[in-house]
Every structure is written in C-alpha cells, then in structure tokens.
N, C-alpha and C positions, 0 to 999 in steps of 0.2 A: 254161413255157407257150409254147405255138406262135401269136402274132399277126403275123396280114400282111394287109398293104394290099389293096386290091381298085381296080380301074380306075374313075375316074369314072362311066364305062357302066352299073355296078353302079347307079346312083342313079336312070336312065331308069327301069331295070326295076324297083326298089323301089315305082316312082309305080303302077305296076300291079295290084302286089298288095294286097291279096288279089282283089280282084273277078273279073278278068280272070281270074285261075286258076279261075275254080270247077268250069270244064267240064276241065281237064287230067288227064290218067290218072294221076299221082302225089298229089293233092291227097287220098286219101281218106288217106292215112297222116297228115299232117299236121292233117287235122280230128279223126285217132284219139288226139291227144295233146292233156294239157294244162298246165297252169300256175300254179305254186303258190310262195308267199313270194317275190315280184320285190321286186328292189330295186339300186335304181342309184344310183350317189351319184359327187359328186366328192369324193373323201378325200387329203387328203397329195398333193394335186401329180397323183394317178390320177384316171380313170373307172373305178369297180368295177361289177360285173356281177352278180350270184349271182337267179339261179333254179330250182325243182324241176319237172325235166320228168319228168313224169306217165304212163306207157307201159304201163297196165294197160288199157286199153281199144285197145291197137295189135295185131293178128294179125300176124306176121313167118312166110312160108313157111321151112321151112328150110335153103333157097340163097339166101336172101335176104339182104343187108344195106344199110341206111340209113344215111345219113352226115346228122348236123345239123350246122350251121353257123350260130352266133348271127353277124349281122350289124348294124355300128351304124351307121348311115346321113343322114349331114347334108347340108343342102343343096348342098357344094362338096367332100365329102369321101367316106367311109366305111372301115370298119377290119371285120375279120373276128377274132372271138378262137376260135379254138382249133377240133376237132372234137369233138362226141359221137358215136361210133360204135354201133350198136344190130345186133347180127349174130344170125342164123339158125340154128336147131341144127347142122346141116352145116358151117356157115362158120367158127363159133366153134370145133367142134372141128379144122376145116384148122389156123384159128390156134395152137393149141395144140399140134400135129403137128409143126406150119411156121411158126414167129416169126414168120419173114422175110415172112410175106405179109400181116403186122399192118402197119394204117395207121401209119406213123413218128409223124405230129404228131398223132395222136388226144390228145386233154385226158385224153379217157374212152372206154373201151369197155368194153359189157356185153352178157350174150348174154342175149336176150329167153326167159323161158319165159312162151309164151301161155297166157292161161285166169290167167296170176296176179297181184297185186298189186305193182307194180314203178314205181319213182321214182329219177333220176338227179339228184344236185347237181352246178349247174353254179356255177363259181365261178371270173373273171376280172377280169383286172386292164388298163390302158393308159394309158399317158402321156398327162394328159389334153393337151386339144388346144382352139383357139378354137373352131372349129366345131363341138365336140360341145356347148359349150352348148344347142343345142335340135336334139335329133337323136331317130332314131326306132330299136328294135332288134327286129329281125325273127328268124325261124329260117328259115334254107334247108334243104333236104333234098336229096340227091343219091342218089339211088335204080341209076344207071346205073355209076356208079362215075368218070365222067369228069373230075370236078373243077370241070368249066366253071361258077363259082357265077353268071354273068351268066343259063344258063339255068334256074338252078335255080325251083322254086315254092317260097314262101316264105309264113308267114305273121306278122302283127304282133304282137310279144311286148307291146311299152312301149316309155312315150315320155320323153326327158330335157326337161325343159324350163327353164334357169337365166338365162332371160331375163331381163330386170329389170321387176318387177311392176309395173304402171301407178297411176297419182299415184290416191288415193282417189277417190270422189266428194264434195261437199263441198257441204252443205244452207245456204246464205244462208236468211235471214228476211225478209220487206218489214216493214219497222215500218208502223205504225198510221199515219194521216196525222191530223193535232191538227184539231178541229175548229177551235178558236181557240189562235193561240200566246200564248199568256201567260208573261210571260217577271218579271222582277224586280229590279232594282241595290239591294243592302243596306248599310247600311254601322253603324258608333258614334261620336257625337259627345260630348265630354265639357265640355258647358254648364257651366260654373257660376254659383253665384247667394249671394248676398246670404244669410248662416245665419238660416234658417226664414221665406224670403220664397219667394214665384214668378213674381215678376215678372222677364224676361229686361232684361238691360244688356249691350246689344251689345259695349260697349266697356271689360266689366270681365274681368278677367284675361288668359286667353287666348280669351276668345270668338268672337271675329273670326275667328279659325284654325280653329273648330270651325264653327261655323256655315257656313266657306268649302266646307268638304266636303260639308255636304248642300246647297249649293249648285252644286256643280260636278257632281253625282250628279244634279241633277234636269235642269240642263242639257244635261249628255250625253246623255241621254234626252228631251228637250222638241225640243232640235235635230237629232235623228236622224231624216230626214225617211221613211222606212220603220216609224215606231212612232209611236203613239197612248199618250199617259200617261191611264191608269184610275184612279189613287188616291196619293195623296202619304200615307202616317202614320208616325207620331212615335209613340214607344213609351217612355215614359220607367219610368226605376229609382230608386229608392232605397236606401240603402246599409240594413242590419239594425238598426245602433244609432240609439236612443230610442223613443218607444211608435210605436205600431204605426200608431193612428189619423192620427194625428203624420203618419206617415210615409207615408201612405193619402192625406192631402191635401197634400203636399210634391208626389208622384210626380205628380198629377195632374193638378194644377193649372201643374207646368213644364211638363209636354209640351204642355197647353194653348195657353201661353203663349209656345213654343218652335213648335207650329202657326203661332199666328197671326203670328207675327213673321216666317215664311217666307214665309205665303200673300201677307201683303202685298206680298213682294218681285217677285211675279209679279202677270200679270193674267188667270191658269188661272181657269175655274170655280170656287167656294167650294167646291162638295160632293165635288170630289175631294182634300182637306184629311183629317184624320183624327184622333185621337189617343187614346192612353190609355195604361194603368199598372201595370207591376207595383209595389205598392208598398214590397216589401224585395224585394231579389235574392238570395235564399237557393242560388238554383241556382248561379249564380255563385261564391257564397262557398262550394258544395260541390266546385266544377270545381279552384276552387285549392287548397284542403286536399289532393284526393285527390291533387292533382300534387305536393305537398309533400313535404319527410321532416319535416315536425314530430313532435315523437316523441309528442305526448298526438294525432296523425291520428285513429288509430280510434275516440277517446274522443268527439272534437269531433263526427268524422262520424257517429255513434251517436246526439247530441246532435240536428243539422239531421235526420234521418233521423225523429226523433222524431215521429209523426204526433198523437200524444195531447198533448203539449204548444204552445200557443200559444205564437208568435213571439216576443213580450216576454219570456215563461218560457225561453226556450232562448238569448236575448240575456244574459238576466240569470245565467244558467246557466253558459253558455259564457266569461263574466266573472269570475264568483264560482269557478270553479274551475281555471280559466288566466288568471289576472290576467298575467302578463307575455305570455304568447302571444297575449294579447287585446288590447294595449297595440299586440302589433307588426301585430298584423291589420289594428288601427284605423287606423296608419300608414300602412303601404303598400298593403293590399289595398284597405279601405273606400272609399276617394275614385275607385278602378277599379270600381264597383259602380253609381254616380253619375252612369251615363248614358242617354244620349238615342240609343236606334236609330229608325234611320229606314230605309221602304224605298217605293222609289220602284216601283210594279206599270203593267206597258204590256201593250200587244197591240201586235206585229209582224203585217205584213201578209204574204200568202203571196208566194213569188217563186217564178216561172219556174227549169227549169233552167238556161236560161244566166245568171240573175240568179243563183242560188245558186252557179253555178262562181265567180264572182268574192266574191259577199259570206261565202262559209265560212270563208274564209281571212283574211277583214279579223276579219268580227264571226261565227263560228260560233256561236254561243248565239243569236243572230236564227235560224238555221236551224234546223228540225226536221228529225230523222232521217230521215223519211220523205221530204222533199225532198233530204237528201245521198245517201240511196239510189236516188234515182230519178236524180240525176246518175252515182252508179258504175254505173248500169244500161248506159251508153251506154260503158261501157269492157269492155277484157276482163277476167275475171274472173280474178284473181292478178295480175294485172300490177303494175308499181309505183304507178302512180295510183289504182289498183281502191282495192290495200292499203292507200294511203295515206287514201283517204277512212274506211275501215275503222276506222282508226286516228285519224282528228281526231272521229268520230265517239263513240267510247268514250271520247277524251279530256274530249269538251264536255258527255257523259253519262256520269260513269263508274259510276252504278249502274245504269242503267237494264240490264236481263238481254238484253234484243233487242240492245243495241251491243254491248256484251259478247261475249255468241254472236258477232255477225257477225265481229267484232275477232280472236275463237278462231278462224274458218275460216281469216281470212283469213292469221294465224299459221301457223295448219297447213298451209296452199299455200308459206308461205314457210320453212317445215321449223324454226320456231322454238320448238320443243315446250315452252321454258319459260316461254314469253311467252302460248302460247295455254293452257297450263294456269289463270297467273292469271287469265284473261280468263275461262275456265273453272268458277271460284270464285263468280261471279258472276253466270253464264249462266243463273239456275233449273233449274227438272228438265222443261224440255218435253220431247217427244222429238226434237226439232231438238237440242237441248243433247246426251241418251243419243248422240245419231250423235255429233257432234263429241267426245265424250267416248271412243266405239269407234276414232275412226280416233286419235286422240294415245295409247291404249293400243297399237292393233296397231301403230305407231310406235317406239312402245316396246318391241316385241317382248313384252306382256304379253296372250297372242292371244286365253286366256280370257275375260279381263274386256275384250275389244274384243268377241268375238263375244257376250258376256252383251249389253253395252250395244247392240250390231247388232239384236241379235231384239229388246231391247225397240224399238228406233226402228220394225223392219218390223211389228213387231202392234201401231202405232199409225198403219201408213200411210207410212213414210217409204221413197219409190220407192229412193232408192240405198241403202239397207241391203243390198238382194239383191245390188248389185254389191261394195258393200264387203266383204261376204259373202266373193264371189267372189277377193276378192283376199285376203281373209283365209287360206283354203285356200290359195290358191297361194303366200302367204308360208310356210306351213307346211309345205309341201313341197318349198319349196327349201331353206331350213331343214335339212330332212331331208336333202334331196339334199348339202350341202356342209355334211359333216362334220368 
C-alpha cells in the first residue's frame, strides 16, 4: 500500500471544505458518490481505514478519469492513504494497450460503466500516530491529473474521535432540612437488687458503676450547651425464669425505683423522668440462642417463637426438656437479661454554616444532613473536602438512602466503584439513585444496564441523564474504535 505525508498546507484547506467548494466545477462528481460500512479504528499499534465507495450514481465521459484520495486530517498533522483510480471507457482501454500509463501507486483502479451498479472497497492501514486521536478523513478527487492534493475539492467521509470521554454528570440530593432535630444517647445499666424486692441500694454490689453511666450519659447531654433534654426513661427487664406475674411487678417497680433514684440526683423537671417494662426479655434470650451453637438451637428457638404458648409454659418447657442447657442459660445468659436501659432524648438547636463547619467534626450526630449539605454547597464539588463531608455524612447516617446516594456520587467522582456501589445498596430506587447506578455500570463497561438505568432517570426528569447518555455513546464508540 502506497501512504504519504501531505504538507501541513493540506490542513488550511481541509478547514474549507466542504462549504466553500460548492460553487467549484469538479464538486458535482464528488456529490455523485457515496458511502457505505465506514469504519476506523485503532487496532495493533494502526489507524485502519475501510470504506465502500459507491459509484453508481457517477457519469464518467469516456476520456475521463478521477483520482480519489482518502485523506486523514488532524489538527497538526495529516497522512494520505493510497489512490482509488475511477477511468473512462477510452482511458481504461489506453491502460490495458499501455501499463505503463497506469497510476504506479493506485490502491485500486476500476473502469466505471455508467448507467450500472458499481461499489469500490477501500481498505487501509498506518502507523498510528498521537495526532490521529481526533482527526477527520475526507476524500479528494483530482480530476486534472496534476497531483496537487492542496488544490484538490474534497469532501468529509468520518471522523476519529479517541479523546478521552468527559467525567459523567453526577446528581447530588439536598436532604430534607429536620423541622426539630431530635436526637437520643442510649445506653444498659445492670442494677441489681435484693432477690424479689425493688427497691434500689445504691451501694449494693456493683451499683455505683452502673448507676455511674446513666449518669454520665445524662450529663453529657444536660451540659452540652447546644441541646435541650426532652425526656430521661428507664426501661427495665426481667430475666424469663419464675411466673410471669412475679416478674411483671419485679420489672416495674425497679425501673420505677431506678427513675426515682436518678431524678433525685438532679434538679430537671419531674415530668421529664419516665419509666417502664418489659417484664421477661424473651427477645433477648432469642438474640443469644440464635448467636449460639447449642445443639437443641432450633428446638429452644421453636420454643420462644411459640405464639400459642404463654411465657411460664415455654419457661417450664424449655426446663423440662434441656434441664442441663437451661442450668447453663440460667448461669451465664439470665443475670445479662436483668437490665435497666436507659435513654436520655434532646432537641439540638439549628446552627449556621460556619457553626456546623466546626461542630460536625466534634459532635456530627448534633448535625443534620441537611446543614452538612448546605456547608458542602459552598465547596467544589469532588474536591476533597466536598467528598469528605459526603462521607462523615453517610457515616453519622448510615441508613438513611439520601447520604447514602450522596456518599455513591461522591465515590463515583473519586473513581472508587467499590465503595459507591456499597453506598449504592442503600441508596432506595429514586431516580437520583437509577442515574448513580447508570454511571458505576457505564464505569464498569456494562453499557447496557448504564443506558437501561439512564432512560429510566431521564423519563422521571433527571436533566443529566441526556448527557450521561451522551457520553455513554461515545464510550462505545471508542470502544469500537480501539480494537
């Protein structure tokens, strides 16, 4: 195959065409042709070429001959691959008379019979080159015989384009903003008491240790001069073994009594005081079976699961047919059953952005999403601060779908596909979520299920769908292009 360079000049003139030619006297041969299966690609280290030009709609006088000349044209460069020669009934028979007056470096040459059905494969090859990353390949035609490809008219076949595709677009959320932040410090304290009384003794066993905790839990929140305390209650349990009733006025009358023994210690309001009772912990004593390997598990759990039998009946049950399993339950699990939650509920006051830049990072659970959002507003978006609010965010909510989602973009600006997928998991199914979910597939190179996810975002309204769209195609194309 015959390729050679063409003079930078060549690239002036390419700016021209086609417009500029429309009045010129060779242009009607060139509008007589057309163009069929193009395909360019980088393969193996090449720029390949191959298209079918079309020549059944071309009249050729019979002294006539055409010279094409695909040309590939980049901003600093261009290359010419080969000729198609198209000759005249007269000329093609000279050729065959007289070789010697055939084009040397023709690719191809054929001799046109007008009025018929007639298609040339063109099919080239060149080292590829930086510059043909985004170049454009034209056909010249040389009707004169001169060579000169700077004055030839030309028209636009295809264009290469292996640029590097642009960063998606990327749909954030505003969360909601909390009408009142209501917020909560929980915690379990493990009171004990005098067998079958409830009256609290501060200074009997380890009391003092337990009792210390909902005291430090109410204080933390009493002196946090940003929150308001709503509600002090005390939740108390009883363990399953003895009758029910028993254990009905045990639960309730310690949390009572484990109330009042707090409130005293303050001088809060009484009505924000609280209490009351589960009076077995049966959930409890299911949480640790299931985490078990007791071998009779599914039997026990079949047992608590029992809706048809009362509490004393599945105690006496659970007894009578795991006497040693029930011996070690009573042991070690029962007296963990035996406590006192407590949870101390406030209202946080709203704060300013510049109050929330400093208090998220002390205490982020005072902030709501909707205030650390409207601090990342004031950053650029991807940056490292953006991301990092992005990310304290989902951390201080990790159910909530809105951080989540945002958490996912803000992964996906930082090219962390396995980090915004989990966040992903989480996200619900808005169509804020469908987009984030299109761009970590077309990421993926999974282009289908990116473009499924795209249309459903854009027929709910989500403006970058059409761009992500956009970039979606042109990943596929380049794709196509480098083979």
């Amino acid at each position: 195959m015959n390729i050679r360079h063409i003079a930078l000049g060549l690239i002036a003139a390419a700016a021209i065409a086609p417009a500029a030619m429309a009045g010129q006297k060779n242009q009607t041969s060139l509008q007589a042709v057309k163009f069929a299966n193009i395909d360019m690609a980088r393969e193996s280290g090449e720029m390949k070429i191959y298209f079918d030009l079309d020549l059944t709609d071309l009249k050729l006088k019979r002294d006539q001959q055409i010279i094409y000349t695909p040309i590939l044209v980049g901003e600093n460069d261009s290359i010419a691959f080969g000729k198609i020669v198209v000759n005249g009934r007269n000329v093609a028979l000279k050729e065959e008379r007289e070789p010697g007056r055939r084009i040397a470096d023709a690719t191809t040459t054929v001799r046109r019979h007008n009025g018929t059905s007639q298609t040339v494969n063109f099919n080239a090859a060149a080292t590829f080159a930086d510059w043909m990353n985004y170049s454009k390949l034209y056909l010249a035609e040389d009707v004169c015989g001169c060579g000169d490809l700077q004055s030839q008219d030309r028209i636009p076949v295809s264009e290469f384009d292996n640029r590097p595709a642009p960063k998606p677009s990327m749909t954030f959320v505003t969360p909601k903003a909390e009408a009142v932040k209501a917020r909560a410090e929980k915690g379990s304290a493990f009171v004990d008491y005098v067998v079958n009384k409830t009256n609290i003794l501060p200074d009997y066993r380890g009391n003092r240790k337990e009792i210390a905790k909902i005291v430090a839990t109410i204080d933390l929140v009493k002196n946090d001069p940003n929150v308001s305390i709503t509600e002090i209650n005390i939740h108390g349990y009883a363990s399953p073994e003895g009758p029910y009733d028993n254990n009905t006025r045990l639960a309730n009358g310690r949390a009572a009594s484990l109330k009042e023994y707090v409130r005293s210690l303050y001088t809060l309001p009484e009505d924000i005081f609280t209490s009351n009772a589960t009076p077995e912990d049966w959930d409890g004593l299911r949480r640790l079976v299931e985490g078990s390997d007791l071998k009779e598990k599914q039997e026990i759990l079949a047992l608590i699961d029992d809706t048809a039998m009362d509490p004393d009946a599945k105690d006496h049950e659970i007894r009578r047919r795991f006497p040693q399993t029930y011996q070690f339950m009573l042991k070690n699990w029962y007296p963990g059953l035996r406590h006192s939650d407590y949870t101390v509920s406030y209202v946080v006051r709203p704060f300013t952005v510049d109050e929330t830049k400093e208090i998220m990072y002390k205490s982020p659970k005072q902030v709501s999403l909707n205030e650390m959002f409207l601090v990342a507003q004031t950053m650029e978006p991807g940056s490292q601060e953006f991301n990092e609010i992005m990310d304290i965010a989902v951390k201080t909510y990790p159910d909530d779908e809105t951080a989540n989602l945002n958490a996912a973009c803000a992964a996906l600006n930082e090219q962390n596909w396995d980090k915004a997928d989990s966040y992903l998991r989480k996200a619900g199914n808005t169509p804020e979520a469908s987009h984030a979910r299109g761009v970590l597939a077309m990421n993926r190179g999974q282009y289908d299920e990116a473009e499924r996810y795209f249309n459903e975002a854009r027929e709910a309204g989500i403006a970058s769908a059409d761009t992500n769209l956009q970039i979606l195609e042109r990943l596929r194309r380049l794709a196509k292009q480098n083979r």
